[in-house]
N, C-alpha and C positions, 0 to 999 in steps of 0.2 A: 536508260530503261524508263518506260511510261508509268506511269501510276494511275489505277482506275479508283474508280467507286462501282458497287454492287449492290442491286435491289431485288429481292425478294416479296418485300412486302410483308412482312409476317406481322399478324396482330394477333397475339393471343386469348384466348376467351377470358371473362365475358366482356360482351363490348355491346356498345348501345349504336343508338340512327346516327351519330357524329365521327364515330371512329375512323372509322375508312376512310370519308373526306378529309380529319382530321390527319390522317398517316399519308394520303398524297399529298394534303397540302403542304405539311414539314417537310417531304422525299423530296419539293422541288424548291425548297427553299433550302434545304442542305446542298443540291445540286448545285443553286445559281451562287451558292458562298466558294463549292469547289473550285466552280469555273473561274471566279474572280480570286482567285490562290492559284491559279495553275494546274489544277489534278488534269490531266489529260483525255481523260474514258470516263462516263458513266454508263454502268449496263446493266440490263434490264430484262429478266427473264419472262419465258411465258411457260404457266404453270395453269390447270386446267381442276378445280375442284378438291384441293388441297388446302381447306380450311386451317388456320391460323400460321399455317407453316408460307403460304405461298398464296396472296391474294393480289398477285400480277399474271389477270387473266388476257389483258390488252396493253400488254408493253408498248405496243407502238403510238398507241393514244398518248401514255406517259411520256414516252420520249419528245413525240412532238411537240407537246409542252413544253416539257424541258429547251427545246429549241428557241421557241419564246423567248425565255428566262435567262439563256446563256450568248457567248459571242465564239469561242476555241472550241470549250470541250467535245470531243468526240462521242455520237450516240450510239452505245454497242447496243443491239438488237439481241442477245445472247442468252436463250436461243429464240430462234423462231421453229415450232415443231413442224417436221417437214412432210410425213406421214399423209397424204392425200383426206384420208377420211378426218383428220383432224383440218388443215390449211391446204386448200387448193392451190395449186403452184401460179395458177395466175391471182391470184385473192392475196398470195404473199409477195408477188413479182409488184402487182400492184405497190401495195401500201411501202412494201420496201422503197419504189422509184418516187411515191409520194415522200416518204422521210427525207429521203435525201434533195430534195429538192425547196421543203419549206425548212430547212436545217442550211441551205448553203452548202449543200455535200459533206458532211457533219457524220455521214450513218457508214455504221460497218454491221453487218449481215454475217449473225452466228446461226447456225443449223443443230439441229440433234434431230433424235428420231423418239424423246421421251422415254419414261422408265419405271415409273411404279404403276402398278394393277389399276388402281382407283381412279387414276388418270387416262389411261391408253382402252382399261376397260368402257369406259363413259363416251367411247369413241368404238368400239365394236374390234378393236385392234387388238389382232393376236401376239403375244410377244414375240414368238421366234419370227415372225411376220415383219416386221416392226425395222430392222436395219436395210430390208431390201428396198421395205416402202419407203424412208428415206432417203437412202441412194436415188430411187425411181425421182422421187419428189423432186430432189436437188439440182438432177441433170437439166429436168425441164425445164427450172424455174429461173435458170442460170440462163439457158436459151430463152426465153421469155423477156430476162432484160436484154438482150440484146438484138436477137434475129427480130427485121422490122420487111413482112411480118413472120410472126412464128409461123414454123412450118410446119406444125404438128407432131401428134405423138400415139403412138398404139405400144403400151405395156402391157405389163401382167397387172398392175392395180390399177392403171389410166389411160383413159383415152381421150386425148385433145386436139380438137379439130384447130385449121391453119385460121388465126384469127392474128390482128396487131393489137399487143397487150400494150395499151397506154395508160401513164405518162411513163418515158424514159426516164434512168434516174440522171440525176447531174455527174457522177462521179463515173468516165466511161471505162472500160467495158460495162462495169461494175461496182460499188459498192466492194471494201475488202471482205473477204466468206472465210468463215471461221467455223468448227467443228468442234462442241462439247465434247468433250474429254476426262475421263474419270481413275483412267490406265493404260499404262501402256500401248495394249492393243489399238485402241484408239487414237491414240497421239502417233502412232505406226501409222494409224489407215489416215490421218489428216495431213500426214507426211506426204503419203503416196498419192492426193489427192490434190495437193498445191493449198491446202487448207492452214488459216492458221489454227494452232491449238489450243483452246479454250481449257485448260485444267482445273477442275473444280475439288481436288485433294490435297489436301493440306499435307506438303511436306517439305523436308528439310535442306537445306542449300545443296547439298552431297547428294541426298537423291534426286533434286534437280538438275544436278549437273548432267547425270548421266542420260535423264529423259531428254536435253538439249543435245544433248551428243546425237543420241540416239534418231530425235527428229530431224535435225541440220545431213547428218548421213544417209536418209532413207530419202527427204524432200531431192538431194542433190543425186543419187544416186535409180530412185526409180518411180519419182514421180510424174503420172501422166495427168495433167491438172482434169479436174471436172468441171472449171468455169472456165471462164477466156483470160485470166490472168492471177497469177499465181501470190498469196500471200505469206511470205516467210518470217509468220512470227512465235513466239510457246510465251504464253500466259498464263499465268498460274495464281488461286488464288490464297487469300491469306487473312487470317483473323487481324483484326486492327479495331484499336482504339489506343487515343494518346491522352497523356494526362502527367503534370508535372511532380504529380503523387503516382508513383507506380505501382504501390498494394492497392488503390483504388483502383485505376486503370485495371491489373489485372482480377481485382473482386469481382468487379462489373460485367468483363468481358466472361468468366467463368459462367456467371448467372444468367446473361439474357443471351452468349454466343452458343455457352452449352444446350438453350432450346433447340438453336438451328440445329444441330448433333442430334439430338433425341428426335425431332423431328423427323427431320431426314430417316433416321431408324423405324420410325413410328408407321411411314407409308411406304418405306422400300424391306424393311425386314421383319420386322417382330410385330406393329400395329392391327390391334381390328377395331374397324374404325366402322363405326354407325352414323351416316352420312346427318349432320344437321343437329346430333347429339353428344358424341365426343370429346370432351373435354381435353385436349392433348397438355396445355397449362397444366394445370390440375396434378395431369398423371408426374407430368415432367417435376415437378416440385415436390412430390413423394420419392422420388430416386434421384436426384437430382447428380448425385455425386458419381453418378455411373457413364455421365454423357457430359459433366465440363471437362473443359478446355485443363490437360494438363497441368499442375504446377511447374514453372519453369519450362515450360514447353519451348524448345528451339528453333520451330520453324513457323511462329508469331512475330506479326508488327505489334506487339499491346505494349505500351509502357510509356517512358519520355522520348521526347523528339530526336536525342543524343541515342536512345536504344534503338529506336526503331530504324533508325538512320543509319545504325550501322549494320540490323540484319538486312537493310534492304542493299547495302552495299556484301555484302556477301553473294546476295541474289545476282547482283548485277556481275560478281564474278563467278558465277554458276553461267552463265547467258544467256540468262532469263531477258525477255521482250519486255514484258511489262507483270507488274503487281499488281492486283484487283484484290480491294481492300473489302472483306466483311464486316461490315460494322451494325447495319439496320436486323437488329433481330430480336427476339424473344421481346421484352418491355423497357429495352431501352429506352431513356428518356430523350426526348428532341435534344434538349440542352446541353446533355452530355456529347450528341452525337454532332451540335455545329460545334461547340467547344472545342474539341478535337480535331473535327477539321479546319478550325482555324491556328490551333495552335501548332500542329505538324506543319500545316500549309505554310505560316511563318516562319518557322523553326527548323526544319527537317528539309522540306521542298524545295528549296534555292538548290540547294547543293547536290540533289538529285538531277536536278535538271541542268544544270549547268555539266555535270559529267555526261548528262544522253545526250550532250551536242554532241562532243567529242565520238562517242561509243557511235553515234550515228553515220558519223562519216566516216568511221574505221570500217563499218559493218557494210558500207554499203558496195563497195566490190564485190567481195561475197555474194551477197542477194543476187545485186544483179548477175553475176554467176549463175548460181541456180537459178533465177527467173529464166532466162535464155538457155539455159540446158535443160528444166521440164516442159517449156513451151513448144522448143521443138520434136518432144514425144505426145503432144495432144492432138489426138486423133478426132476427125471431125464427127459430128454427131448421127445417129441414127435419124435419116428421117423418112417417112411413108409414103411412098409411090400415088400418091392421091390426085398428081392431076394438078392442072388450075380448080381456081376454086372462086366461086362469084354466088354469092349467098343475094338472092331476089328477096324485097321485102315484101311481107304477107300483107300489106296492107290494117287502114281500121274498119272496123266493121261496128 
């Protein structure tokens, strides 16, 4: 089983001209302690006007960085919104083929279609609207890295003419493509898609066992992929923070993981939010106790390296891919948060990883299994009777 890191970005109010630069610059200095400990994945969302909860408006900028900074860890892109009026499928085709290239093939390519008002609104995107435009989004962009050159596309949200989207990425067909996931239905349709599963709900070994079941039977059984090569993996992610004190460890995580909770609530269900004025801190710290994290909650990494190590070994007999660790959120302290991953990283991580040799080359019959059973049900693409195509330049005038 792999182990991520997850970034959000969250800074809560109030914050002054240093904040921001000051919370990238820790995210990549936490990052490059990962990589030199072994975490495997760091990923990195794109969120769009979601003050305090989510100020990673340019994840691929951050990643690339991080590329700099590390030499193994894997760059999850997770997600990239795929929705045309938010990211044009060549403008994501691009910067995806650039990641992976100034990374050393380093980048994995997650998708969604976005989800709260404030967000998809600020883009003129209707919700019921919103899964197809995705869909739409995703097929092109997947043709884009690779037909040289693309041969176009006439939908219902987009029209793109035969143009070669350059640079390729390093990693061929593709970059692995992954599919935010929040339930079932979804980790159903990333099944049927040859997508890995990005799961972003926090739950517990027993009900991840079933959603593995669930995806490994639908990927093998009626997947027609949407890229040119199929990724079989269910990710799931998980509150974490380590510490040798575990009433602190879980004090901590209550406090500043409980924001991400309230947050989350704040722009997807119950928040009215006045853009530039809102205090979401604030509110969060007057009810606090309505949106932390459980006591004794059972389907948490928080506590000592001995604890965490062994629900993550639980995980790994659910068969679960990988764990993606929460930990950047509400006002956690930097200190806290390399602390932690350095003491898991020592402590905990050996023994993870030395069992995902094993589980790797157990599993990999399987895969390739299913690789070679959905690839020979993908059917080749739509593409528009248009002719050759020789674009004359206008000259300057």
């Amino acid at each position: 089983m792999k182990i991520g890191g997850f970034y959000e970005h969250q800074i809560p109010r109030p914050w002054n001209r240093d904040s921001e630069h000051r919370l990238f610059k820790d995210a990549l200095d936490q990052v490059e302690l990962a990589d030199r400990l072994g975490f495997d994945y760091v990923w990195a969302t794109e969120h769009h006007f979601l003050e305090e909860y989510a100020h990673s408006s340019a994840p691929e900028i951050f990643l690339a960085a991080c590329s700099q900074r590390t030499k193994n860890i894997r760059l999850g892109h997770g997600i990239v919104q795929l929705p045309p009026l938010i990211n044009h499928p060549a403008r994501v085709a691009e910067r995806i083929a650039t990641l992976d290239l100034v990374s050393d093939g380093r980048c994995d390519f997650g998708t969604g279609e976005g989800a709260a008002e404030i967000e998809l609104g600020g883009f003129n995107i209707d919700q019921a609207e919103k899964r197809a435009m995705w869909l739409e989004g995703l097929r092109v962009v997947t043709r884009m890295l690779v037909e040289e050159p693309f041969a176009g596309h006439e939908g219902k949200y987009l029209t793109a003419p035969v143009r070669n989207v350059v640079p390729k990425p390093l990693q061929r067909p593709h970059p692995p493509m992954w599919l935010a996931c929040s339930r079932r239905e979804t980790i159903l349709l990333a099944a049927k898609l040859g997508l890995g599963a990005l799961t972003f709900s926090f739950v517990s070994p027993d009900e991840a066992r079933q959603w593995v079941n669930d995806y490994y039977t639908t990927l093998e059984n009626e997947c027609e992929p949407a890229g040119y090569a199929v990724n079989p993996n269910i990710a799931i992610a998980c509150p974490f923070l380590c510490d040798r004190d575990e009433n602190k460890a879980r004090a901590m995580a209550a406090e500043h993981q409980g924001f991400f909770l309230y947050g989350l609530g704040h722009y997807a269900f119950f928040g009215n939010h006045e853009p530039g004025k809102t205090n979401i801190w604030e509110n969060y710290k007057n009810k606090p106790e309505n949106f932390a994290l459980p006591e004794g909650r059972t389907a948490d990494c928080v506590g000592t390296p001995q604890q965490i190590g062994a629900m993550l070994r639980e995980f790994e007999d659910a068969g679960i891919d990988q764990v993606i660790f929460l930990s950047q959120a509400g006002r956690m302290p930097h200190e806290m948060l390399m602390s932690s991953i350095e003491l898991f990283g020592r402590e905990a991580l050996p023994e993870v990883k030395e069992r995902d040799i094993i589980r790797t080359k157990e599993k990999a019959a399987l895969k390739n299994r299913i690789i070679e059973k959905a690839m020979a049900r993908k059917r080749p693409p739509e593409v528009p009777n248009w002719g050759p195509t020789v674009i004359k330049a206008a000259g300057h005038h």
